[in-house]
Structure formats: C-alpha cells, structure tokens
N, CA, C and O atoms as a GROMACS GRO file, in nm:
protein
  212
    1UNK      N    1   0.015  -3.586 -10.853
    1UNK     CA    2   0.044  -3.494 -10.744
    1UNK      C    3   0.172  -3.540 -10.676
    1UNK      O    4   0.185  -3.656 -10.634
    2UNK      N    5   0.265  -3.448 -10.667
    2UNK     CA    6   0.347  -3.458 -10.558
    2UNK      C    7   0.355  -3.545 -10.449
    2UNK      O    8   0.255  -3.553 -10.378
    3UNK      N    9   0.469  -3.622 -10.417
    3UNK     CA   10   0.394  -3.684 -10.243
    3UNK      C   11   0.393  -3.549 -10.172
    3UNK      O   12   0.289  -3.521 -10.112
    4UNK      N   13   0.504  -3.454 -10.169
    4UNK     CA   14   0.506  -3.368 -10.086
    4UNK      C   15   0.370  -3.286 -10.064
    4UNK      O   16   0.339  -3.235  -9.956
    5UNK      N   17   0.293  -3.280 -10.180
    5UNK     CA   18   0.184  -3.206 -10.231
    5UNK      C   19   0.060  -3.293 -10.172
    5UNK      O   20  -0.055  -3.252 -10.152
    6UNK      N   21   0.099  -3.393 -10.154
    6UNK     CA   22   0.004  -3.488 -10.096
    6UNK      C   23  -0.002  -3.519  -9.984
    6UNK      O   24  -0.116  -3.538  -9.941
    7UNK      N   25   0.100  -3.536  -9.900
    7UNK     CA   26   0.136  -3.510  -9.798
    7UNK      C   27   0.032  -3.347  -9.701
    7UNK      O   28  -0.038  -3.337  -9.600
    8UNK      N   29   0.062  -3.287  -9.770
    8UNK     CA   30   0.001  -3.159  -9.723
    8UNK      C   31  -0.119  -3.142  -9.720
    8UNK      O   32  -0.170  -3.060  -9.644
    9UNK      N   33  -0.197  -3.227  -9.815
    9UNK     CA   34  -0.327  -3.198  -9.859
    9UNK      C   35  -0.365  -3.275  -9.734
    9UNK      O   36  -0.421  -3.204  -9.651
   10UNK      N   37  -0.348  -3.406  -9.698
   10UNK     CA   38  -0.395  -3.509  -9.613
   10UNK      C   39  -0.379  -3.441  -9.486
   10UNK      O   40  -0.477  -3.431  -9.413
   11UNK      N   41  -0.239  -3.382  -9.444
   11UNK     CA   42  -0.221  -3.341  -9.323
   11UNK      C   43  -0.320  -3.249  -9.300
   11UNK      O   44  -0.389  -3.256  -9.198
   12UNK      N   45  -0.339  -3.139  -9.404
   12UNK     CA   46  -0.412  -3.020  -9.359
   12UNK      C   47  -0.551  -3.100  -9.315
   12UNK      O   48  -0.596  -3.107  -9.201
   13UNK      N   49  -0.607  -3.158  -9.434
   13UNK     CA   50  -0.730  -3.266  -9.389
   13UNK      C   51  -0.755  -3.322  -9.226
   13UNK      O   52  -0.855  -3.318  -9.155
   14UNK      N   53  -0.663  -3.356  -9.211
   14UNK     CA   54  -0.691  -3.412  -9.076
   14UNK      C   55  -0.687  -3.314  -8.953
   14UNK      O   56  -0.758  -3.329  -8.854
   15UNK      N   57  -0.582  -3.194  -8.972
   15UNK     CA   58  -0.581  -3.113  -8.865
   15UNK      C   59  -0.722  -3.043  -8.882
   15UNK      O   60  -0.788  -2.995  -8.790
   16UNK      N   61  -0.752  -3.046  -8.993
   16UNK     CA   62  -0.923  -2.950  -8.983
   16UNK      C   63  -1.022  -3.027  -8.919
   16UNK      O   64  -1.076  -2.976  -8.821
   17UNK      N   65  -1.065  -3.169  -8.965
   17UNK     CA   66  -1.111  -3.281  -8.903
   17UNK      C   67  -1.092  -3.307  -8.732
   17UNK      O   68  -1.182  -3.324  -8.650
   18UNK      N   69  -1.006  -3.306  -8.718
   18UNK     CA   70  -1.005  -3.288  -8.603
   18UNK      C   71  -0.984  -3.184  -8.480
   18UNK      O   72  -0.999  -3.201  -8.358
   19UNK      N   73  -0.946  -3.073  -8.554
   19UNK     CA   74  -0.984  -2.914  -8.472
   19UNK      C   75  -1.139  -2.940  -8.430
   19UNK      O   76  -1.194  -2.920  -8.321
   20UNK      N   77  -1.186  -2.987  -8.545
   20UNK     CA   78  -1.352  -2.956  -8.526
   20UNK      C   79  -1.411  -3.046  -8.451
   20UNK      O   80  -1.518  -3.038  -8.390
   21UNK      N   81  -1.317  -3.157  -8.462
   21UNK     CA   82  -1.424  -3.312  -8.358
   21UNK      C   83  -1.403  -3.280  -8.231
   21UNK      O   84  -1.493  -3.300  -8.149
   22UNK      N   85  -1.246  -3.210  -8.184
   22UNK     CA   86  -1.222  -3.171  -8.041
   22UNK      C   87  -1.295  -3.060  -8.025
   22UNK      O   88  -1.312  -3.066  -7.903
   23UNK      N   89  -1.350  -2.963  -8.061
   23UNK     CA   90  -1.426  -2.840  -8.040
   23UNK      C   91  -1.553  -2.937  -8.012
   23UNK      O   92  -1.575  -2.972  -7.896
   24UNK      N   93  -1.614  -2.968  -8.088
   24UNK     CA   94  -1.791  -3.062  -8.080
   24UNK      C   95  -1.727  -3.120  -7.944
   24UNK      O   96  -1.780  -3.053  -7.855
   25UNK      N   97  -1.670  -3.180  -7.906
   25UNK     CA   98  -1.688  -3.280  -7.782
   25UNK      C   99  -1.649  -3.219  -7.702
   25UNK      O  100  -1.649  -3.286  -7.599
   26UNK      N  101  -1.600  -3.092  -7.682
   26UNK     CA  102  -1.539  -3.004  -7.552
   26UNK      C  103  -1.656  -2.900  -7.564
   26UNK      O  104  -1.651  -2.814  -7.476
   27UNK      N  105  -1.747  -2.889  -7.641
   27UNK     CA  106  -1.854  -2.791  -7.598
   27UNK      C  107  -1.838  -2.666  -7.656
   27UNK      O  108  -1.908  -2.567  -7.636
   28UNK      N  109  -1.722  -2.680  -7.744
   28UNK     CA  110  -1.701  -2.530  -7.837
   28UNK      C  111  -1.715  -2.507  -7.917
   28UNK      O  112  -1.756  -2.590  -7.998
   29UNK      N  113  -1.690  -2.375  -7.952
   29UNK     CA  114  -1.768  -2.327  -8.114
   29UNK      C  115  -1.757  -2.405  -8.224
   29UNK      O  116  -1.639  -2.423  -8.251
   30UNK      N  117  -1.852  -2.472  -8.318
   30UNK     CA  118  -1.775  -2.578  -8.405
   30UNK      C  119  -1.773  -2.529  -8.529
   30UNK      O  120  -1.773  -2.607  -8.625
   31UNK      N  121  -1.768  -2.375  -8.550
   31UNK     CA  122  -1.664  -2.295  -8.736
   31UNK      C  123  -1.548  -2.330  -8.719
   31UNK      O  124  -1.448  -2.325  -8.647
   32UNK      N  125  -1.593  -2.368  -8.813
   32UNK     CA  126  -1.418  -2.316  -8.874
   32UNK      C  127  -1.378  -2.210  -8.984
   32UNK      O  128  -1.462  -2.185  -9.071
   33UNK      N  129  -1.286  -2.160  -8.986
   33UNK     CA  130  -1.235  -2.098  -9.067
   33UNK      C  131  -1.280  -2.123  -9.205
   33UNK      O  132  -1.242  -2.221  -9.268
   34UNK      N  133  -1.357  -2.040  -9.250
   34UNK     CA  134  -1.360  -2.046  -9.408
   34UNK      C  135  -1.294  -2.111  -9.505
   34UNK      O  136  -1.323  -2.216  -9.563
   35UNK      N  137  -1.159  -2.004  -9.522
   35UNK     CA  138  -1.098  -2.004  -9.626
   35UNK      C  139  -1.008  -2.154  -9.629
   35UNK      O  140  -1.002  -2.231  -9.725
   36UNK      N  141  -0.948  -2.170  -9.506
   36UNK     CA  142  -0.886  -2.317  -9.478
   36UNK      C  143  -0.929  -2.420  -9.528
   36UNK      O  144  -0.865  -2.493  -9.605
   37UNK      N  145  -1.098  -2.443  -9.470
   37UNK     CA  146  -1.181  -2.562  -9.527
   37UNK      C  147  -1.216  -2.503  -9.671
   37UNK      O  148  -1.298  -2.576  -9.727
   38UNK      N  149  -1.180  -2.399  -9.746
   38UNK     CA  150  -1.222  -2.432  -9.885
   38UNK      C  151  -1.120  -2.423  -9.917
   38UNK      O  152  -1.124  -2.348 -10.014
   39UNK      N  153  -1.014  -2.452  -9.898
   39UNK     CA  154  -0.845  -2.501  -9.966
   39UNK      C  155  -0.854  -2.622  -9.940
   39UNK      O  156  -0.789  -2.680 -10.027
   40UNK      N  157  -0.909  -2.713  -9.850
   40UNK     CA  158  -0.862  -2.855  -9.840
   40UNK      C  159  -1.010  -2.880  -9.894
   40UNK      O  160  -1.003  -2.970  -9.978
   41UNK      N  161  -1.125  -2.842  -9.880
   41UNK     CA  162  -1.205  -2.882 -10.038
   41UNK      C  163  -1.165  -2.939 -10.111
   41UNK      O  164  -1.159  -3.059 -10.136
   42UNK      N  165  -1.101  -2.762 -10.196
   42UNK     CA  166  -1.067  -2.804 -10.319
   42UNK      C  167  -0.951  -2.885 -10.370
   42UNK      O  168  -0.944  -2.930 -10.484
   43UNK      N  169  -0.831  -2.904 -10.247
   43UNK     CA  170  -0.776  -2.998 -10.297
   43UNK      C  171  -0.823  -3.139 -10.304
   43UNK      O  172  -0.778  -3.210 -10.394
   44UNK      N  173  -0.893  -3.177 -10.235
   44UNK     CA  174  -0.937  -3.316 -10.116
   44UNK      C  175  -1.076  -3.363 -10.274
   44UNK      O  176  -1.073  -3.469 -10.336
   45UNK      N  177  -1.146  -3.282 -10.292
   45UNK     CA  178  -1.243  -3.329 -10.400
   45UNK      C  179  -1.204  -3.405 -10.512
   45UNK      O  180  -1.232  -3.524 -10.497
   46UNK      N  181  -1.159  -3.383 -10.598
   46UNK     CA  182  -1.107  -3.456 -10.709
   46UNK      C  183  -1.106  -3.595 -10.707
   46UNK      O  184  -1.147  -3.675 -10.791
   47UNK      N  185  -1.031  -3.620 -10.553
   47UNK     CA  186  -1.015  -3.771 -10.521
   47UNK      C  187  -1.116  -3.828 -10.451
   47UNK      O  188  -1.118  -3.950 -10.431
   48UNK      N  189  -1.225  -3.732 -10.400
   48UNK     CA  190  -1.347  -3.819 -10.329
   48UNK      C  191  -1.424  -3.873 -10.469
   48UNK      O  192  -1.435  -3.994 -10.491
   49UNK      N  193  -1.478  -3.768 -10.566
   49UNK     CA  194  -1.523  -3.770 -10.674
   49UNK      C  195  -1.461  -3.899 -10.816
   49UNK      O  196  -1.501  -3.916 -10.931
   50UNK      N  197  -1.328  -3.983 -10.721
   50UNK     CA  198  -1.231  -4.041 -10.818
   50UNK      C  199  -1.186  -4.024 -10.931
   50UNK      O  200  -1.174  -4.106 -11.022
   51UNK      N  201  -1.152  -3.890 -10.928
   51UNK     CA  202  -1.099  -3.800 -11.016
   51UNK      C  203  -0.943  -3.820 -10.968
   51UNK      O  204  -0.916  -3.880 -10.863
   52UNK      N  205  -0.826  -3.755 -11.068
   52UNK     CA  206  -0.718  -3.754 -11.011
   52UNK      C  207  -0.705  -3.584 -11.074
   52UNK      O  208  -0.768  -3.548 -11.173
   53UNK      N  209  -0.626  -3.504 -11.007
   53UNK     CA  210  -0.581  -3.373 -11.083
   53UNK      C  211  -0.521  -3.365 -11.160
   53UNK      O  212  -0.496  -3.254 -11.208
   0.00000   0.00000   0.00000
C-alpha cells in the first residue's frame, strides 16, 4: 500500500474513532455514518486479520 494510501486509511481511522468517543462522553448520539465506517472496515481489516492487501 501506498504511504499516501496509508496515510489515509489511518487518518480516516482515527477521525471515526474519535467522532464517536467525543459523542459517548458528551452525551450524544453515538451512529455513525454507515458507509464511512464500512470504508475504513474494509480498508483497516486485512491488517487487523495480519493480512497485507
């Protein structure tokens, strides 16, 4: 993978991760967006699974 490609995957990772930890601790809705969290899924899996793409 790309760094740039990697780069993106991680960033998106964390901005979702933490949209959602600041929502839980401020008392707000804790969805998220669908389609977002199943793009950083599917990128993000491969490597939990220690797979590489």
């Amino acid at each position: 993978m790309p760094i740039a490609q990697a780069v993106a995957v991680v960033a998106s990772l964390e901005v979702r991760v933490h949209t959602w930890d600041l929502t839980r601790a401020t008392g707000g809705a804790e969805a998220l967006d669908s389609v977002p969290v199943a793009q950083v899924h599917a990128a993000a899996e491969p490597y939990a699974a220690g797979r590489r793409p």
